[in-house]
C-alpha positions in Angstrom: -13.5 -37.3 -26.9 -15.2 -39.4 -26.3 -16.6 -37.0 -24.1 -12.8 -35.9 -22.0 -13.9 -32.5 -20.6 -16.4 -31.8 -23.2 -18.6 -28.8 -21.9 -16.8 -26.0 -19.6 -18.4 -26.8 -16.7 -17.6 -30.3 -16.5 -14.0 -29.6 -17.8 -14.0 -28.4 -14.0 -15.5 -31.6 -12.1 -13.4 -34.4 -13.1 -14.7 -37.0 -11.0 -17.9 -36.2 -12.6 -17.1 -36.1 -15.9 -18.0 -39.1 -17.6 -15.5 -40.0 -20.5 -17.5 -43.2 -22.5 -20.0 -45.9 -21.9 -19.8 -48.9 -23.6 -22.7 -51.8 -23.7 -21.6 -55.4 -24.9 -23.0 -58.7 -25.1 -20.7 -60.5 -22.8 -18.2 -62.4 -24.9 -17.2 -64.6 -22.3 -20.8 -64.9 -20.7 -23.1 -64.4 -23.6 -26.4 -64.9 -21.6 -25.3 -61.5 -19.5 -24.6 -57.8 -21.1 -21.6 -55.9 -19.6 -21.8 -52.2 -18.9 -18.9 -49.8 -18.2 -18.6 -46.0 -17.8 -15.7 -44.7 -17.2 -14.7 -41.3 -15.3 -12.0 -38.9 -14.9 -10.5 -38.1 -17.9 -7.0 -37.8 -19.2 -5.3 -39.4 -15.8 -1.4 -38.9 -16.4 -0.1 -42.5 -14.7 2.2 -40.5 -12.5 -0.5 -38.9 -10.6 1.2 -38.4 -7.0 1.0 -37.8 -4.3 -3.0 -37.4 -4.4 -3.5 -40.3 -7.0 -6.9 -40.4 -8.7 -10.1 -41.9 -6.9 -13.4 -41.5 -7.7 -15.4 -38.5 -5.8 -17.1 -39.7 -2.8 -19.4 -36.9 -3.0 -20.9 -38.3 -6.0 -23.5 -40.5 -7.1 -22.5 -42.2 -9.9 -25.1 -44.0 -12.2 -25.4 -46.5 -14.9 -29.5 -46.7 -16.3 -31.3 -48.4 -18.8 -34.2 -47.6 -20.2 -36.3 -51.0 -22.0 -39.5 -49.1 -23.0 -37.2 -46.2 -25.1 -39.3 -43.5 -23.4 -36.3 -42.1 -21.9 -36.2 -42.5 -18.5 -34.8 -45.3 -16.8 -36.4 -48.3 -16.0 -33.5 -50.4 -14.3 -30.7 -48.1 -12.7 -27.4 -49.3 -11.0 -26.3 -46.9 -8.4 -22.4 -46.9 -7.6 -21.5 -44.6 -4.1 -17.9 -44.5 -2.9 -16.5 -44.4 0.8 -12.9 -43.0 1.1 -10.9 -44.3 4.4 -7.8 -42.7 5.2 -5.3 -44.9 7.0 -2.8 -42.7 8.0 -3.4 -39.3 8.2 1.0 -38.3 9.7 2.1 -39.1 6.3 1.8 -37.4 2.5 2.4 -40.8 0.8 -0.3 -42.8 -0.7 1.2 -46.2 0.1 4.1 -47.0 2.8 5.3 -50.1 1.4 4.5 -52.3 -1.8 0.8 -52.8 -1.8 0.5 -57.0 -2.3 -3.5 -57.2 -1.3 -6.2 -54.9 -1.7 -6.1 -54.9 2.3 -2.8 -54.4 2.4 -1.8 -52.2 5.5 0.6 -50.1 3.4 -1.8 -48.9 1.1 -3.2 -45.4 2.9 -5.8 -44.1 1.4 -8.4 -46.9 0.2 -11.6 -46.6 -1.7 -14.7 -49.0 -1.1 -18.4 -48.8 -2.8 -21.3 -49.8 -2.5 -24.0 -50.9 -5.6 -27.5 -50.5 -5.4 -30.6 -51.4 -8.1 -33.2 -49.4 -8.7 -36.3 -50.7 -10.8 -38.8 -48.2 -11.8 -38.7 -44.3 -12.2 -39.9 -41.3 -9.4 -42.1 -42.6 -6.7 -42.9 -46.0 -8.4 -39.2 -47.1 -7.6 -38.4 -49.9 -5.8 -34.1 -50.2 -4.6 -32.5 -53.1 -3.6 -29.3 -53.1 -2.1 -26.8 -55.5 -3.9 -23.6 -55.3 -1.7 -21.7 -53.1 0.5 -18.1 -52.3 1.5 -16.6 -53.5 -2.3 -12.9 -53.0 -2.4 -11.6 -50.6 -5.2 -7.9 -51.5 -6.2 -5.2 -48.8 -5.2 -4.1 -46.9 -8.7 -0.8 -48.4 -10.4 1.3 -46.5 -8.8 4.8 -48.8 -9.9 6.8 -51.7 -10.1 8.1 -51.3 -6.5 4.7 -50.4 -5.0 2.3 -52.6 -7.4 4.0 -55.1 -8.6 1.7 -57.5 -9.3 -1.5 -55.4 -10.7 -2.8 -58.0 -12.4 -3.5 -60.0 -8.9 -4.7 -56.6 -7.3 -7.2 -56.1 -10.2 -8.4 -59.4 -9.7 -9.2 -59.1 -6.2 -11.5 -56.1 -6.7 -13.2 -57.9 -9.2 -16.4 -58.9 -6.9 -19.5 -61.2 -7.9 -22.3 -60.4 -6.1 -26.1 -61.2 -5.9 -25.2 -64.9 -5.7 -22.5 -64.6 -8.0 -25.0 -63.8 -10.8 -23.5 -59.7 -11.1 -19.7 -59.3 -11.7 -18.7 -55.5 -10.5 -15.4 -54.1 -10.6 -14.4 -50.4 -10.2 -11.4 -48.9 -10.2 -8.6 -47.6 -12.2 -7.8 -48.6 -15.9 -6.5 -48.3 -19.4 -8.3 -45.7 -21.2 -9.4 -48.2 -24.2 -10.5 -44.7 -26.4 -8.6 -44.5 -29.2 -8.1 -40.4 -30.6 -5.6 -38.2 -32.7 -7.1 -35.0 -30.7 -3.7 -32.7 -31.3 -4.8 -32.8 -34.9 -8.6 -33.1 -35.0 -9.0 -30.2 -33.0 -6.5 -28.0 -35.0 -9.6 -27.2 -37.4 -10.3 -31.0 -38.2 -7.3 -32.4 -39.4 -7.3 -35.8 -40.1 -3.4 -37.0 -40.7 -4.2 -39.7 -43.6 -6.0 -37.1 -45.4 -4.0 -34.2 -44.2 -2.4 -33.3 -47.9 -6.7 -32.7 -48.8 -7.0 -29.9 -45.7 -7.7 -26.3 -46.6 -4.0 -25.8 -44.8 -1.9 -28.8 -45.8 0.8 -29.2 -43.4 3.5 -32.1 -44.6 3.7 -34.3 -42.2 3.0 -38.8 -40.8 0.2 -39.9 -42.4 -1.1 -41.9 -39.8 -2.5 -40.9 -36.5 -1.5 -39.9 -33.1 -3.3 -42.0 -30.1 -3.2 -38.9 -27.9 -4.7 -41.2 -24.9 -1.8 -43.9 -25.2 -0.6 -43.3 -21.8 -4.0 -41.8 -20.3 -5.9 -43.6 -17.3 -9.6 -43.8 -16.3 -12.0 -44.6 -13.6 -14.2 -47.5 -14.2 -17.4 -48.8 -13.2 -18.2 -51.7 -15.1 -20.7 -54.5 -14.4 -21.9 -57.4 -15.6 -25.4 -58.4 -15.6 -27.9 -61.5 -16.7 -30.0 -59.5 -20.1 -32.8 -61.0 -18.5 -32.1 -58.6 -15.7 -32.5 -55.6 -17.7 -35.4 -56.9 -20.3 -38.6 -55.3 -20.4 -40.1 -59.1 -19.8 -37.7 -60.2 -17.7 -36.4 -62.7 -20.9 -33.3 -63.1 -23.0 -34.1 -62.8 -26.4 -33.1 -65.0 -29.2 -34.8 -63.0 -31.9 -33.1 -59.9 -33.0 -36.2 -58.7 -34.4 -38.5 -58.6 -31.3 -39.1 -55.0 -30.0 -37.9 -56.9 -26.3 -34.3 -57.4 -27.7 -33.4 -53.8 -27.5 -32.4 -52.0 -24.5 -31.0 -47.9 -24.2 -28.1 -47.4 -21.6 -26.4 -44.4 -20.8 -24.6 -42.9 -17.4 -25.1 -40.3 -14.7 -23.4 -38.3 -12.6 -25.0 -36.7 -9.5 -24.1 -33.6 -6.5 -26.0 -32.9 -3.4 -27.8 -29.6 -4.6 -26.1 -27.6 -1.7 -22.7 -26.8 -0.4 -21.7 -24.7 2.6 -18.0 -24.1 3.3 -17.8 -24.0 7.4 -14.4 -22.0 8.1 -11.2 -23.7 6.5 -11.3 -27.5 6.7 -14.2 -28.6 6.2 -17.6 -28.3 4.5 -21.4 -29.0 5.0 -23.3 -30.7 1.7 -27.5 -31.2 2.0 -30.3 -31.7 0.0 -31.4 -34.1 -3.0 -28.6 -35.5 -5.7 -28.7 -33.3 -8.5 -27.4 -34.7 -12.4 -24.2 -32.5 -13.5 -23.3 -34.8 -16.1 -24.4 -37.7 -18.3 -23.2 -39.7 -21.8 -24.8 -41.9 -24.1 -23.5 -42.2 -27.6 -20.1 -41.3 -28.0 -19.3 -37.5 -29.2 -23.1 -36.5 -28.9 -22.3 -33.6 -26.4 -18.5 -33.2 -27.6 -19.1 -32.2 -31.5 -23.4 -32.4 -31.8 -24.0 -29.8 -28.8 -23.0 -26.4 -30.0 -20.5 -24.9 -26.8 -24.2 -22.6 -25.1 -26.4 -25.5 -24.6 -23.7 -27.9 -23.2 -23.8 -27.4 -19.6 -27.4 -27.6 -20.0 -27.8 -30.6 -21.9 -25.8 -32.9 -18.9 -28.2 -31.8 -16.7 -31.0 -32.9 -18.4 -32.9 -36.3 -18.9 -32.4 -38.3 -22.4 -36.6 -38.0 -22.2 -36.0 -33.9 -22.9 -33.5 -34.9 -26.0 -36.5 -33.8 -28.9 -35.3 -29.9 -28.6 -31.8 -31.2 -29.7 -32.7 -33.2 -32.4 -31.9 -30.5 -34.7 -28.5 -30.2 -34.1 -28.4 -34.1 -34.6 -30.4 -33.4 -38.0 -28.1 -30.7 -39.5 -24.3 -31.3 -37.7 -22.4 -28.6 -38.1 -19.6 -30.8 -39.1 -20.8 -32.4 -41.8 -20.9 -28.3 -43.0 -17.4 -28.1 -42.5 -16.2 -31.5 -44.2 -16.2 -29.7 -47.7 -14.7 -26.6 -46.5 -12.0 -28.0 -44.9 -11.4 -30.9 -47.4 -11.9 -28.3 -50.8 -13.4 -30.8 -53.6 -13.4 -34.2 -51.8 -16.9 -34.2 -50.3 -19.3 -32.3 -53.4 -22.5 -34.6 -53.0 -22.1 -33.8 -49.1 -22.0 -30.4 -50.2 -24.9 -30.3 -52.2 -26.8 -32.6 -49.5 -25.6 -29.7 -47.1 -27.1 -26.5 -49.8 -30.8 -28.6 -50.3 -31.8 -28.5 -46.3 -32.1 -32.4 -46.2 -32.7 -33.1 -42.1 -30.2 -36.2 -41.5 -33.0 -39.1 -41.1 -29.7 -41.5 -40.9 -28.0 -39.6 -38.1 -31.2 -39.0 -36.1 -32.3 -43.1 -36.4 -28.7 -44.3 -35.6 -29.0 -41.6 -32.5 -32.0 -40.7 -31.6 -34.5 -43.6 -31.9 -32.4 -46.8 -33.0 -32.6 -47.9 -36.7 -35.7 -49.6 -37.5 -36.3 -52.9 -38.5 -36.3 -53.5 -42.5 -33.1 -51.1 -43.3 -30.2 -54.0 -42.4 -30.8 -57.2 -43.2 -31.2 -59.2 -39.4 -31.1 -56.0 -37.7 -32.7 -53.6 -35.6 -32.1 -51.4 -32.4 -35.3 -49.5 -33.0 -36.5 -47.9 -29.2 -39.8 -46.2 -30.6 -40.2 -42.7 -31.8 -39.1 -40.9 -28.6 -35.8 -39.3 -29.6 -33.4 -39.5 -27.2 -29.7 -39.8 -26.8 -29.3 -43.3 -25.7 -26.6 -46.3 -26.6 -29.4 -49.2 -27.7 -28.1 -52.6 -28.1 -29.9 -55.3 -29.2 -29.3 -57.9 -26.6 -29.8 -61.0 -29.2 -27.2 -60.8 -31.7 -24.3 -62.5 -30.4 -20.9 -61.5 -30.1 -18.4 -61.4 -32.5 -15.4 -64.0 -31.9 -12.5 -61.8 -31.6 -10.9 -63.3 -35.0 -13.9 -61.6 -36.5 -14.4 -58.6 -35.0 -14.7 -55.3 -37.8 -13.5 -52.1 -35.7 -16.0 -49.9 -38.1 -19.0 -52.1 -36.5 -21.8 -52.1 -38.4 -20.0 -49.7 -40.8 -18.0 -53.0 -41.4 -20.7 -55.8 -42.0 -19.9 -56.6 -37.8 -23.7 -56.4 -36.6 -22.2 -57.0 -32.9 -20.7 -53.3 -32.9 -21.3 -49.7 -32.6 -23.8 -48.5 -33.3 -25.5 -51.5 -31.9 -24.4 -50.8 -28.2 -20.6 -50.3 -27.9 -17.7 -52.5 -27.7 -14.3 -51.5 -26.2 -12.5 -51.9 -29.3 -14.6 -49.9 -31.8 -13.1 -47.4 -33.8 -15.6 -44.6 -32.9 -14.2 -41.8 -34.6 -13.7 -43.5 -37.8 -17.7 -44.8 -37.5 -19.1 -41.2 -36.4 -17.1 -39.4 -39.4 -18.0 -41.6 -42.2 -21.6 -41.7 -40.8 -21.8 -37.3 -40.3 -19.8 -37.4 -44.3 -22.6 -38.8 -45.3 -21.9 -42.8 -45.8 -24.9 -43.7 -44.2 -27.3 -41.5 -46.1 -28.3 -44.2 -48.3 -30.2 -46.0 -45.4 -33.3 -43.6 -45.9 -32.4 -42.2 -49.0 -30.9 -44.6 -51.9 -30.7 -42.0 -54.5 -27.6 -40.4 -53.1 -24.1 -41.6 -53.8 -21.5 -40.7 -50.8 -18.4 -39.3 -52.0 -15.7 -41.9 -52.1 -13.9 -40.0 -49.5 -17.0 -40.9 -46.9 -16.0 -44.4 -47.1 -12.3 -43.9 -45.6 -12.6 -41.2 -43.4 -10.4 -42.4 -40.3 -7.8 -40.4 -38.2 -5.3 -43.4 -38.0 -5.1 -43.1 -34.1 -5.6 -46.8 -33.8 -2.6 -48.0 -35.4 -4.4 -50.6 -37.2 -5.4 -50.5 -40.8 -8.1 -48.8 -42.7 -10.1 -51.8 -43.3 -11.5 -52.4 -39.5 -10.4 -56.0 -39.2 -7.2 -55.7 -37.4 -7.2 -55.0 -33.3 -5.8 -51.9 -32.2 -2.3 -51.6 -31.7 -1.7 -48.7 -29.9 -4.2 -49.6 -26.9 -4.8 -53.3 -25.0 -7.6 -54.8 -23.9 -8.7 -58.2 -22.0 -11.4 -60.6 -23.7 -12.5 -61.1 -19.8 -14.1 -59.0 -17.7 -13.8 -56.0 -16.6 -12.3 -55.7 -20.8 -10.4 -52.4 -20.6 -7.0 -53.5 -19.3 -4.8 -52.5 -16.5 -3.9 -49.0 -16.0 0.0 -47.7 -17.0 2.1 -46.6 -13.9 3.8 -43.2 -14.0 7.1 -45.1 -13.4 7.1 -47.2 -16.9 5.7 -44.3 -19.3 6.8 -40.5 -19.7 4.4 -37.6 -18.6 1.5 -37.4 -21.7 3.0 -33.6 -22.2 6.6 -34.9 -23.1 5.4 -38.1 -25.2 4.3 -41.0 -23.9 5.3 -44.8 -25.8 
């Protein structure tokens, strides 16, 4: 969650298992949209020797689509360059590591970021830059001591400083009580409801307080991305709204040659990809997951029932005996989830929220659509529920680092949304609350996080925690 190891065969790949895309409105650059997916999931800070680096046998991807036909219209392709230093010694850095050039730092990572406009034959790349220094991971106070400053230097603006590109380690920003939602769906503030009430906190565990990520995240002019080439002012024009999601690619053959090394050849093949947050982790029943990350968001229609009837809004009454009877009887008369299936498979149409729209078209696809002309939310004002919470700047229009996804999704699948295309059913009061408390912060949406930090500049997901300052996420991290 939002997508950490979430089909078996990715569980494998790490490096090309995408964990969450968000899509912003730049706070601190309104006129330009920032894009970040991250990688690698559940990164324990104390990750030597072999710290964590992104694979440099994969072609990462970040794509939009501004047609919502599901394919990608502008793509932003991210390839990686390991160079070893030293190869005499097992450590990752000799000495403290005060530059990204530093000579004590072994085993450096560089990239380089391409654009591709258009789809198949019809597209046109431009290379944007070349040789981009990743930072070295936090490693600790005696061999990073200033990460801040090493952060900063692999922040890089590019294309006459119109792009700003960083990728590298960093704060997992997800926010998740996964020990006790995946012990049969236990929410801890509701936990005296569940079919098996277990006395215990009644607030949530961040289970990712301590976990790492690798980021790629990039900011871009909107008018970059645009179907016209514009920046919209009206949120109501069908140009406002764009579809992002990420890729992850592997040559299509591998030949081991003997025992050190091995031979790779042919085209990139997708092995992974992620739109909206939990699509593939609770939507896409466990046969069809492997599948579904190989496949274009244009192919999404033969999923759409899953998206239509979720199998968890079945198991919200069952677990929770007597706190969710409409949902129940929603469940019994076979109604097909318009709500669920607008917010995630077309956009939500114009006419249904007052000043709002992130309709794509009738193509369903799994695709995060923001609508690149409503503004940001100061940060004074931010709602973490998004939409959910009157805050038309969040999830589910695009996604911000903050937003409390699990607490949107659940009260969205419980039925709290229903209304939108059908305003003869009342959601059970329990819809309204639904949260598993991982965030810290209180069950209205308008306070920050506590138990995760963020920055209000780019690249927004804050620095990563060094093995030396936390415990290993096993024992019980701060």
């Amino acid at each position: 969650m939002s997508s950490h190891r979430e089909a078996p065969e990715m569980a494998k790949d790490p490096v090309a298992d995408s964990t969450d895309v968000y899509a912003f409105v730049s706070p601190d650059r309104p006129d330009h949209v920032t894009l970040i997916a991250n990688y690698i999931p559940f990164e324990d800070p104390a990750g030597g020797p072999n710290f964590y680096e992104f694979g440099a046998d994969v072609l990462y991807k970040i794509l939009v689509d501004h047609d919502g036909d599901g394919y990608p219209d502008v793509t932003y392709e991210f390839k990686f360059e390991t160079v070893l230093g030293n190869g005499e010694t097992f450590l990752y850095n000799t000495g403290p590591i005060t530059d990204i050039g530093s000579a004590n730092w072994n085993r450096k990572q560089f990239y380089s970021v391409t654009r591709v406009k258009g789809y198949g034959r019809k597209a046109r790349r431009r290379l944007l830059a070349s040789g981009l220094a990743c930072p070295p991971c936090n490693v600790g106070p005696r061999s990073t001591a200033n990460y801040s400053a090493l952060a900063a230097q692999a922040t890089h603006s590019i294309d006459g400083d119109r792009i700003k590109v960083f990728a590298g380690q960093r704060l997992d920003g997800f926010y998740v009580d996964l020990g006790s939602i995946f012990d049969l769906g236990a929410l801890r503030p509701f936990q005296s409801a569940h079919l098996i009430n277990i006395p215990g906190t009644a607030e949530g565990v961040d289970s990712l307080r301590a976990a790492n990520v690798h980021s790629i995240a990039i900011e871009v002019p909107i008018s970059d991305l645009t179907i016209d080439g514009s920046t919209p002012t009206d949120p109501m024009a069908p140009a406002a709204v764009i579809g992002v999601w990420t890729s992850a690619s592997r040559r299509k053959g591998q030949v081991r040659e003997g025992q050190d090394s091995s031979h790779q050849s042919g085209p990139f093949v997708q092995v992974s990809r992620l739109g909206n947050p939990l699509i593939n982790e609770v939507i896409i029943p466990m046969g069809d997951k492997d599948r579904w990350n190989k496949l274009s968001p244009a192919d999404d229609a033969e999923f759409a029932h899953y998206v239509g009837h979720p199998e968890l809004a079945g198991l919200l009454p069952v677990l929770y005996p007597g706190a969710f009877p409409n949902l129940a009887a929603l469940n019994a008369s076979g109604f097909e989830r318009a709500d669920l299936l607008a917010i995630l498979m077309t956009g939500i149409p114009g006419g249904i929220i007052p000043g709002f729209q992130n309709f794509t078209g009738a193509t369903q696809c799994d695709e995060l659509r923001l609508n690149v002309a409503i503004p940001p939310t100061p940060a004074a004002q931010r709602n973490l529920f998004g939409i959910l919470g009157g805050d038309l700047a969040g999830f589910p229009n695009g996604r911000r680092v903050q937003d409390d996804i699990i607490a949107i999704e659940l009260r969205a699948v419980a039925g709290a949304t229903v209304p939108l295309v059908n305003p003869a059913f009342t959601p059970d009061g329990a819809a309204a609350v639904l949260r598993d408390g991982a965030s810290g912060s209180d069950a209205t949406g308008a306070t920050p996080p506590t138990t995760v930090s963020y920055l209000e500049t780019f690249p927004f997901l804050d620095n990563p925690k060094s093995g030396y300052e936390v415990q290993p996420l096993a024992v019980g991290a701060p």
